[in-house]
C-alpha positions in Angstrom: 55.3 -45.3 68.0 56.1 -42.7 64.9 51.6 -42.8 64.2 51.1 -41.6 68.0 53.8 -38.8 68.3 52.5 -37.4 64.7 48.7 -37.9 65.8 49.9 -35.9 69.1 51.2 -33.3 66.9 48.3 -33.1 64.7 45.8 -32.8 68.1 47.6 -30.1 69.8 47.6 -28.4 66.3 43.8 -28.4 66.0 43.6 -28.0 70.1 45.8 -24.6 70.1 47.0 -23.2 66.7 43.8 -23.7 64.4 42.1 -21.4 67.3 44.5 -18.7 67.0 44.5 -18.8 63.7 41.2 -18.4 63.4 40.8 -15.6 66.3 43.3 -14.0 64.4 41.2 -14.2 60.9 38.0 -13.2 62.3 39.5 -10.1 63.5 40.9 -8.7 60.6 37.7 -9.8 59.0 35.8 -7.6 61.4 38.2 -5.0 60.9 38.3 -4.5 57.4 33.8 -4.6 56.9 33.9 -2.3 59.8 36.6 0.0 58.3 34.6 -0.1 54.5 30.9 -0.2 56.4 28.6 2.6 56.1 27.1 3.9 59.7 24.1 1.3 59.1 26.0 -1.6 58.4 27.9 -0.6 61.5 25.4 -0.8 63.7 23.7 -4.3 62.1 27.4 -5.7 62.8 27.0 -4.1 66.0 24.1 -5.7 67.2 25.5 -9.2 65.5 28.8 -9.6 67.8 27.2 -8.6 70.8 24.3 -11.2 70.1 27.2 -13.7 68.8 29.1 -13.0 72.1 25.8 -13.6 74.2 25.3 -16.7 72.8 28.9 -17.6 72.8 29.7 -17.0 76.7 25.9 -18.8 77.1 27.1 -21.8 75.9 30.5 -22.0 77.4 28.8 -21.4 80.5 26.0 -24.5 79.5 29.2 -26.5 78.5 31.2 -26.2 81.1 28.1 -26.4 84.1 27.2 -29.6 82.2 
């Protein structure tokens, strides 16, 4: 009985929190490069997200149709 409630605890950990946490990182990351970027590197990370957001919303969009 104790394994399930701490292996519930554990999934909703890695379901919700390890997300935020990681939204979180990933936008200071982008934050801080950008702030110490010169205009080139700017517009390389530019171009980057936007392709990383394409594909992103592609395959939530693949995942959820399937």
């Amino acid at each position: 009985m104790i394994l399930d409630v701490n292996r519930y605890n554990f999934l909703v950990m890695i379901k919700f929190i390890l997300p935020i946490v990681v939204f979180i990182a990933a936008v200071y990351g982008i934050s801080y490069f950008w702030n110490n970027s010169s205009s080139k590197g700017k517009k390389m990370m530019a171009k980057s997200l936007i392709i990383g957001l394409l594909i992103g919303i592609s395959l939530t969009i693949y995942l959820i149709l399937d």
